[in-house]
N, C-alpha and C positions, 0 to 999 in steps of 0.2 A: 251638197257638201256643207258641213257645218266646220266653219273657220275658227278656233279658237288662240291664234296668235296674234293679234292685232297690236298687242303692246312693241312685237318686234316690227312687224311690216303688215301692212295695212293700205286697202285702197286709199289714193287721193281723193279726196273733198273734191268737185266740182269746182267749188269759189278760188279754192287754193291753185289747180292749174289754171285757172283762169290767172288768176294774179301773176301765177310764173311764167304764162305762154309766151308772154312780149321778152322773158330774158334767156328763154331756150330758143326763141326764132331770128326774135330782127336786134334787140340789144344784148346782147352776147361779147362786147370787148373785153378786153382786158381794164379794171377801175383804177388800176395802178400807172396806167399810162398817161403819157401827156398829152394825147392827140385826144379830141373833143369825144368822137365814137367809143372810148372806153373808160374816160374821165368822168363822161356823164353818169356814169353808175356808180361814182363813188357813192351819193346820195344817197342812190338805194339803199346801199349796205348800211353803209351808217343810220341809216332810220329803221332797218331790222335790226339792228344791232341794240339801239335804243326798243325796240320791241322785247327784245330778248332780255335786256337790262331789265326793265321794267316785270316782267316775268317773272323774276326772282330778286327782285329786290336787290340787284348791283347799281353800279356804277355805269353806262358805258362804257367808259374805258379800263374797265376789269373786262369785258368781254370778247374773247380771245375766240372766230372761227376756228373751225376744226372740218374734215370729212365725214368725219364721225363720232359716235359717241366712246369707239373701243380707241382710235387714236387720241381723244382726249385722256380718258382714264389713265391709259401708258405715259403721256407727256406728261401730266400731276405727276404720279408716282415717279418718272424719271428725272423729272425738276427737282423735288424734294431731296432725293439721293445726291444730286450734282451739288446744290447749294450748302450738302453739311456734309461731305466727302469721308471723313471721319465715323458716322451713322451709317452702320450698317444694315438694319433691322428694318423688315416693316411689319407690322401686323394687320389681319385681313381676317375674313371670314371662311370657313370651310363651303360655303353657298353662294360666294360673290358671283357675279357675273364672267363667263367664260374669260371676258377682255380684262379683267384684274386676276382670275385665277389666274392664266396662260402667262402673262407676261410676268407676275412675281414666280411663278417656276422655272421659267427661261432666268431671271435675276439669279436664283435659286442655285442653278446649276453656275454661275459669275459667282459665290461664293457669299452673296447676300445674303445672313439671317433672318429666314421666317416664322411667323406663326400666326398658322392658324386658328381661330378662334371655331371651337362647336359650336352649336346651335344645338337645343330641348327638342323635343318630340313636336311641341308648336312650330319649330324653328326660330325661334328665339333665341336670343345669345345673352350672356349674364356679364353687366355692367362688371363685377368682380373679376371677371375670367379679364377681361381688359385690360384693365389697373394693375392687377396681378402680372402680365404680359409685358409691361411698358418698363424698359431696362432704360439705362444712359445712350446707348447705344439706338434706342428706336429714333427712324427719322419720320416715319408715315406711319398715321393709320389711315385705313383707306376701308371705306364701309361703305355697303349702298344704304340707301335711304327703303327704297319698296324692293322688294324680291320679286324679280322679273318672272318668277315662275310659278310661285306662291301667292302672291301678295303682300306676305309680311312684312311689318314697315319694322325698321330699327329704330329705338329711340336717339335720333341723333341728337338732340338739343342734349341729354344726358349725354351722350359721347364726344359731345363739343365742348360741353364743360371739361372732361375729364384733360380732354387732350390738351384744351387751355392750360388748366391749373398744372399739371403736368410740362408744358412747353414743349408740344409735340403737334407736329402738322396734320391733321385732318382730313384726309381727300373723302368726298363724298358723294358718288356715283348717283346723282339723284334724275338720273332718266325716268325710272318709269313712274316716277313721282311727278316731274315736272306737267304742270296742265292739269293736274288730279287731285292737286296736295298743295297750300297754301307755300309758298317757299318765298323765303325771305332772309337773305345772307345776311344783312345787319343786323337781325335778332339772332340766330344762332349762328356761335361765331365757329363756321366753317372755312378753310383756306381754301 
């Protein structure tokens, strides 16, 4: 068999369960607890978590777990709407990732205005179709960075400008980027 999905799931690394085995078998508490047995892993978390910072160029304390990557994308996009109740609008791509299609068309049918943005014969999408898109009304845009199926990377440092100069929130799905692709949130300004 020749495997060609690795970006979505992928054997574990040897080193990597090694490193996890001690928190799937014998430290497994709860870190939120006050009792020693699941306090002591606050630590851990907090030093992957500075791992994770460090990764992309945050803060720490911008770094919010999740289960996933599709529950993160929905919680951006669902923050964004909640914080400016008013903004009904998001714009997105016609190629985003299943976890930002699927939930802006569940929105979609809650009476949210969308648009989709195409993409060329490259899959490419044209900074103009964007700007063009962006009304009083937009609260998100929400673009991935690489194309989970493609490869195509969006120019987001161009898309993070726009949506600055504009004063419009930015989400930016950068999974299959991250580990691959230099990322660094205080140079391009992504929310």
């Amino acid at each position: 068999m020749i495997y060609l999905d690795h970006n979505a799931t992928t054997p574990v690394l040897p080193e990597v369960l090694e490193a996890m085995l001690p928190y799937f078998k014998a430290d497994w508490g709860n870190p939120s607890s006050s009792y020693k047995f699941g306090s002591k892993l606050k630590t851990v978390i907090e030093t992957a978590r500075e791992q994770v910072a460090s990764l992309i160029g945050a803060n720490p304390r911008e770094i919010v777990f999740t289960s996933c990557a599709t529950e993160s994308n929905n919680a951006a996009i669902h923050a964004a709407l909640k914080a400016n109740p008013k903004k009904r609008h998001i714009i997105t791509s016609a190629v985003e990732h299943s976890s930002v299609l699927n939930f802006c068309m569940a929105l979609e049918r809650d009476g949210v205005r969308m648009t989709y943005l195409p993409v060329d014969r490259d899959g490419l999408l044209k900074l103009a179709d964007l700007e063009n898109a962006i009304t009083d009304e937009t609260a998100i845009v929400s673009l991935m960075w690489a194309n989970n199926e493609t490869g195509v990377l969006f120019p987001v440092e161009e898309i993070a400008k726009v949506c600055k100069a504009r004063r419009i929130l930015f989400h930016c799905d950068a999974v299959q980027a991250a580990g691959k692709l230099t990322i660094d949130v205080r140079k391009i300004p992504m929310d």
